[in-house]
C-alpha positions as CSV (number, residue, x, y, z in Angstrom):
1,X,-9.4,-15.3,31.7
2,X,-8.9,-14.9,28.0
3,X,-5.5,-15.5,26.3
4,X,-7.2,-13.0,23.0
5,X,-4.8,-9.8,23.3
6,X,-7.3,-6.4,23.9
7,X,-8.2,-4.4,21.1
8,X,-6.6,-1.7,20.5
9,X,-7.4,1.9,21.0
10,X,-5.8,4.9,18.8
11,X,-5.5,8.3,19.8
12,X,-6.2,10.7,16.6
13,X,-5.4,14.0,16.9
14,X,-6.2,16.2,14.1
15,X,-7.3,20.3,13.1
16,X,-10.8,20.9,12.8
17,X,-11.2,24.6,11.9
18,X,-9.5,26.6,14.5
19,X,-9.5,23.6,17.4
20,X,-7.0,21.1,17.7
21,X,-9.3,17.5,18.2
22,X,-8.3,14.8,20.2
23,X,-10.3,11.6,20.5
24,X,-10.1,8.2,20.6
25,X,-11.2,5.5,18.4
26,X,-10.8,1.4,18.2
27,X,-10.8,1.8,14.4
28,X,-8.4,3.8,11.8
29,X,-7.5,3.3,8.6
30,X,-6.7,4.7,5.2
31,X,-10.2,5.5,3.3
32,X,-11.4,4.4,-0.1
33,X,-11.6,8.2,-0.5
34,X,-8.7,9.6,-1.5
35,X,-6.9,11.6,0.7
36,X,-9.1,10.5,3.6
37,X,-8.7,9.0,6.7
38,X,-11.7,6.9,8.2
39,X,-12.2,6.7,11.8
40,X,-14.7,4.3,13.5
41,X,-16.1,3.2,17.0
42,X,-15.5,6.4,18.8
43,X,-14.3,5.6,22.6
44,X,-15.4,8.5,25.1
45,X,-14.3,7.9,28.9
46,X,-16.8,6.6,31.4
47,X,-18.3,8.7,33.7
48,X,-16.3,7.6,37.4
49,X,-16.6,11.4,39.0
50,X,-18.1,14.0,39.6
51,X,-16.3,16.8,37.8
52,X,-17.5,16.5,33.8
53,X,-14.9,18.1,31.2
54,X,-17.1,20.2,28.9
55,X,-14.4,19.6,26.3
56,X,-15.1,15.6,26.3
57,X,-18.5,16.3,26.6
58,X,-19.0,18.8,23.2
59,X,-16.6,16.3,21.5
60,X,-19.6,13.4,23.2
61,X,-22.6,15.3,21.7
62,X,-20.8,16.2,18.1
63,X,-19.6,12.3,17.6
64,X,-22.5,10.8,19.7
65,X,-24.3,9.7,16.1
66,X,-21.8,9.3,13.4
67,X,-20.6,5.8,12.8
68,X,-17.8,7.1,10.8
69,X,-15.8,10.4,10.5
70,X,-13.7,11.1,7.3
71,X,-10.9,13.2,8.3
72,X,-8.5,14.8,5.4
73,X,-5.0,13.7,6.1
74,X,-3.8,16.8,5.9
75,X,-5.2,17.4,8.9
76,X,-3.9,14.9,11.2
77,X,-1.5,15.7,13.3
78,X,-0.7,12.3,14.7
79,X,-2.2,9.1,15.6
80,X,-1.0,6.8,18.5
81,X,-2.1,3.0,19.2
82,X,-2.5,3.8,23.4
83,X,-3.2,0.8,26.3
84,X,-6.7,2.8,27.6
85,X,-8.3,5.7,26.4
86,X,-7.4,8.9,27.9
87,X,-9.7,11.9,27.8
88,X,-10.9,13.4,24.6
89,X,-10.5,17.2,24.2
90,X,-10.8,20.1,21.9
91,X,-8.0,23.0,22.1
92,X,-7.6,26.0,20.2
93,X,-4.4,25.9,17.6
94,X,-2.5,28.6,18.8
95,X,-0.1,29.0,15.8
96,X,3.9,27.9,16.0
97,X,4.1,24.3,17.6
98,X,1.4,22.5,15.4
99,X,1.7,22.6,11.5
100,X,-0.5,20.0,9.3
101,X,1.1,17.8,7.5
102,X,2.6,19.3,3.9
103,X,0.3,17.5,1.3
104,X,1.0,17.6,-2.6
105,X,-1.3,19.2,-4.6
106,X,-3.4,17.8,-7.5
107,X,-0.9,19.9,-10.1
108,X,1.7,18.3,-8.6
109,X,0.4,15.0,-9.1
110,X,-0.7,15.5,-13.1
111,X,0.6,12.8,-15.6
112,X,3.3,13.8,-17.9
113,X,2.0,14.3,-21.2
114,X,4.4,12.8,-24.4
């Protein structure tokens, strides 16, 4: 029995198009890229039944080969640290009770000029 505490695992969800995304991930963090968010070691739900969510699965076969996923920060919705993975899933963004996150624009952010 180890005494090490368990990695952690963070839900991400986030818009992608004109789906809400959520998957899970042992690895966020702010990118070197502005305005990024960098998401590694994807965690998808092992197979214990029968029944397979085509959801989990599309999100499977979409992630199965990327190491890392730049996400824009506008487009996060939320991140969570969880205890376990849950199941990753893909709905559409029915407009009203998701917004992205308001995000300056590069005008806004100009230097003043003397």
């Amino acid at each position: 029995m180890s005494d090490a505490p368990a990695e952690p695992i963070y839900r991400v969800t986030f818009y992608n198009q004109n789906d809400v995304y959520e998957i899970y991930a042992k690895h966020v963090f702010q990118s070197d890229l502005w305005g990024f968010l960098e998401v590694e070691e994807f965690v998808f739900g092992e197979r214990t039944q029968m029944i397979v969510d085509p959801a989990e699965e599309k999100l499977k076969t979409e992630f199965c080969n990327i190491k890392r996923s730049f996400i824009p920060m506008q487009s996060v919705v939320r991140i969570d640290e969880v205890e376990k993975e849950g199941t990753s899933k893909i709905t559409e963004a029915s407009g009203g009770n998701i917004s992205p996150f308001p995000y300056p624009s590069m005008a806004a952010v100009k230097p003043k000029k003397d």
